[in-house]
C-alpha positions in Angstrom: -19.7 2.1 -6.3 -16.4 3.0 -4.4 -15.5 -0.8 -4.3 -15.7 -1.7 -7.5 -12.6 -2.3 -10.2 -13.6 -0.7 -13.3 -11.5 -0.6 -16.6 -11.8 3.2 -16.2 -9.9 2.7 -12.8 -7.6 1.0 -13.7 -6.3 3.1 -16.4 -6.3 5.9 -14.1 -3.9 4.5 -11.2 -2.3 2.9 -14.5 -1.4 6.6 -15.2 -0.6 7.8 -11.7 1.8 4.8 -11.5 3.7 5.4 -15.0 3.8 9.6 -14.2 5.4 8.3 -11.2 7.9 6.3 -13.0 9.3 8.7 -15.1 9.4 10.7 -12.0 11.5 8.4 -10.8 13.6 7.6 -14.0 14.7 11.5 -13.9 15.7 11.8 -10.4 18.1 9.1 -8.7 19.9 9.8 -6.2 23.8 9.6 -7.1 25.4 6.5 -5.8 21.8 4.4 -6.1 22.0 3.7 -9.9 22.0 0.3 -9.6 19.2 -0.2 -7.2 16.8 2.5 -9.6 17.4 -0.3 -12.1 16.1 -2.8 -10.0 13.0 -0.9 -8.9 12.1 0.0 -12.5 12.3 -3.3 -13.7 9.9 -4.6 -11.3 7.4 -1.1 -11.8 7.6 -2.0 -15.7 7.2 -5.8 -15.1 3.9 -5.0 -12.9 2.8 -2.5 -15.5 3.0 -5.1 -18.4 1.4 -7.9 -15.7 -1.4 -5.0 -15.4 -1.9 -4.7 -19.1 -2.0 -8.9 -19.7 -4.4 -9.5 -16.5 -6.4 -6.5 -18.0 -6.5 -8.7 -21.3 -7.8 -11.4 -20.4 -10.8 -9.7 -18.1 -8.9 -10.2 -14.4 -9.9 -6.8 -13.1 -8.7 -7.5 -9.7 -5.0 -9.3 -10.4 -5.2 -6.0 -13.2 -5.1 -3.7 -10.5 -3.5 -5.6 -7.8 -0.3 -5.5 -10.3 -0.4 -1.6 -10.7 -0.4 -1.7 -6.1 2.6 -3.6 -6.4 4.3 -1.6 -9.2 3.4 1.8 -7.2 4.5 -0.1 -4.3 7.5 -0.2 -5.5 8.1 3.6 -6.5 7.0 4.7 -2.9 9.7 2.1 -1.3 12.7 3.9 -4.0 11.2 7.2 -2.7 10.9 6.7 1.2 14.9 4.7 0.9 15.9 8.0 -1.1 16.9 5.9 -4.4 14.8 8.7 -5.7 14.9 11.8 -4.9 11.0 13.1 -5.5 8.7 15.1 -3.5 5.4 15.2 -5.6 3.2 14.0 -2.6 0.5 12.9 -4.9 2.5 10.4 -6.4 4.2 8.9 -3.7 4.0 8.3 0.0 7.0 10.6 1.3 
């Protein structure tokens, strides 16, 4: 089923979100240091939340937290914090 959350799902949008990241980590834009640091923080944050709530069987707040964390990357991306233009990793 299309609308179901499986473990296997998870771990792939789990591994979209962290290619993404490091993405991310290798190209901000000059001048938006500090606000990279901010948006990492809160993508590694969700990515750990994604890991515990898979722990402890919570499928849905697993992958809810890896939304929120990829969330985040597209926001850095489309506000030019980073400077990316892999379409399939972020909304630009």
């Amino acid at each position: 089923m299309q609308n179901t959350i499986t473990p296997e799902k998870i771990e792939k949008y789990r591994e979209i979100t962290s290619s993404a990241l490091k993405l991310a980590e290798k190209n901000i834009a000059k001048g938006k240091e500090e606000q990279a640091r901010e948006i990492i923080k809160m993508v590694s944050c969700y990515l750990q939340d994604s890991k515990y709530f898979e722990k402890k069987s919570d499928l849905v707040s697993s992958f809810a937290a890896i939304n929120y964390a990829h969330g985040w990357l597209d926001a850095g991306a489309r506000l030019k914090i980073f400077l990316v233009k892999d379409r399939r990793l972020f909304t630009i």
